[in-house]
Kinemage of the C-alpha trace (Angstrom):
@kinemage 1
@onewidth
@group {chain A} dominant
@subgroup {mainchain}
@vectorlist {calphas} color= white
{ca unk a 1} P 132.983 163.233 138.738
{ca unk a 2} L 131.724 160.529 137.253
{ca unk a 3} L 129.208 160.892 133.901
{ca unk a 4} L 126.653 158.194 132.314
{ca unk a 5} L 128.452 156.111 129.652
{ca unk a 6} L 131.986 156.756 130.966
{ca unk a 7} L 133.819 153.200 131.681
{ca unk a 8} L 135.060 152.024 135.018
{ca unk a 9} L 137.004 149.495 136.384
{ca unk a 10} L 135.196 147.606 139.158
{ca unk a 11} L 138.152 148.344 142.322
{ca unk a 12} L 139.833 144.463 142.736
{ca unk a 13} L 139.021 145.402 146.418
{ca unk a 14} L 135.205 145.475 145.670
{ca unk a 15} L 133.428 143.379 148.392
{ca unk a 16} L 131.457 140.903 145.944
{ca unk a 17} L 133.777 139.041 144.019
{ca unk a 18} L 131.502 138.282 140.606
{ca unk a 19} L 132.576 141.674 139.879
{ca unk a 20} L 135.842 142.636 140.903
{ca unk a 21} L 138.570 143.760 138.575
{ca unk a 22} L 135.776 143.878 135.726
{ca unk a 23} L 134.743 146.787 133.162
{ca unk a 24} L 131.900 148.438 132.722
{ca unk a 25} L 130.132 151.569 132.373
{ca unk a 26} L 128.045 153.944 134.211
{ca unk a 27} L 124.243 154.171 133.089
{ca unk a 28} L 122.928 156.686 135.838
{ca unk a 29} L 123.427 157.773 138.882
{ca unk a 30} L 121.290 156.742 141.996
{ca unk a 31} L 120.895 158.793 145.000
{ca unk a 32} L 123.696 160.132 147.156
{ca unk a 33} L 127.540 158.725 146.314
{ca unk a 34} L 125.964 155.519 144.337
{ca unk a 35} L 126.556 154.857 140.663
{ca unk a 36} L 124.462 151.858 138.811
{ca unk a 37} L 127.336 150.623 136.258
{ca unk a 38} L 126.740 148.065 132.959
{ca unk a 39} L 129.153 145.412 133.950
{ca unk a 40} L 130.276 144.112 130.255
{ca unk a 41} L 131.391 140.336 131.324
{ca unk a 42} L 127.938 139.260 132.761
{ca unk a 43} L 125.759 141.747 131.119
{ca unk a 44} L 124.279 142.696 134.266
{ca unk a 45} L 123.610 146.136 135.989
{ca unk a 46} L 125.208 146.704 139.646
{ca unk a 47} L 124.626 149.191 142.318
{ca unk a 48} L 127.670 150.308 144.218
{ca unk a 49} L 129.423 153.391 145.215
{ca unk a 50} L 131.337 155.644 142.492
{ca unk a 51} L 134.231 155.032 145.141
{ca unk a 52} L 134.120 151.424 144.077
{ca unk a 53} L 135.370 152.100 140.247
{ca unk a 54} L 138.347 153.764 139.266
{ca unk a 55} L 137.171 155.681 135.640
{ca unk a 56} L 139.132 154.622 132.835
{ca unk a 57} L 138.900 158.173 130.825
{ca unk a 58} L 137.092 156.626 127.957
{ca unk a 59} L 133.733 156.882 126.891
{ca unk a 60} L 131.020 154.241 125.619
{ca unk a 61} L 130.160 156.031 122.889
{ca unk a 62} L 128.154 152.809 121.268
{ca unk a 63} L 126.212 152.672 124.567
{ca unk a 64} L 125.307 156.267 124.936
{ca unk a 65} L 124.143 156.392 120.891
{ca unk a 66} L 122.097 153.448 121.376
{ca unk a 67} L 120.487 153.536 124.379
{ca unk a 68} L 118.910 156.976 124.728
{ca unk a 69} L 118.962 159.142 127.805
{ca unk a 70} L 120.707 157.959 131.294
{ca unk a 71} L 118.621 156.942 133.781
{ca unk a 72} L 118.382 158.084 137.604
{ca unk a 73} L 116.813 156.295 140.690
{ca unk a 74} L 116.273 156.339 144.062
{ca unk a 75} L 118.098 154.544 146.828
{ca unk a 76} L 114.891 152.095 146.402
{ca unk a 77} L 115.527 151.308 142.323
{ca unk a 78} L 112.617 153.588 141.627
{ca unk a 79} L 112.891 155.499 138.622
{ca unk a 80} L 113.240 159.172 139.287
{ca unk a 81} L 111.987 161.672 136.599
C-alpha cells in the first residue's frame, strides 16, 4: 500500500499523456483507490488511481521533512480533517 512521500512512476499506459512515464511522489490520499501524487517534471499535483503508479521503493525524504503533515481529501478536492 501506498504511503505519503513514497515515489511513483506515473504507468506509460496512463491515459493523459503530460504525465506518463514521469516521477513523482504521493502527498495524500483522496477517497476510495485515488492517490494525489507531486509530479517532479511539471511541478504540478495530479489525481489518479494508486493503480496508475508503479512505487519505486524509495522515499522523499526532503519532501516529507519539509512539507509537514500529508494531506487527505475528498473525491471533491475538499480538504478532509
Amino acid at each position: 500500500m501506498l504511503q505519503p512521500y513514497d515515489i511513483v512512476v506515473i504507468n506509460p499506459d496512463h491515459v493523459d499523456q503530460e504525465v506518463a512515464g514521469k516521477r513523482g511522489h504521493v502527498i495524500g490520499m483522496v477517497e476510495g483507490d485515488d492517490i494525489a501524487v507531486f509530479v517532479y517534471d511539471i511541478e504540478r499535483v495530479w489525481c489518479m488511481t494508486a493503480s496508475d503508479v508503479s512505487a519505486t521503493g524509495l522515499r522523499d525524504d526532503i519532501a516529507a521533512n519539509s512539507r509537514g503533515a500529508p494531506i487527505q481529501v475528498s473525491a471533491k478536492g475538499e480538504l478532509l480533517d
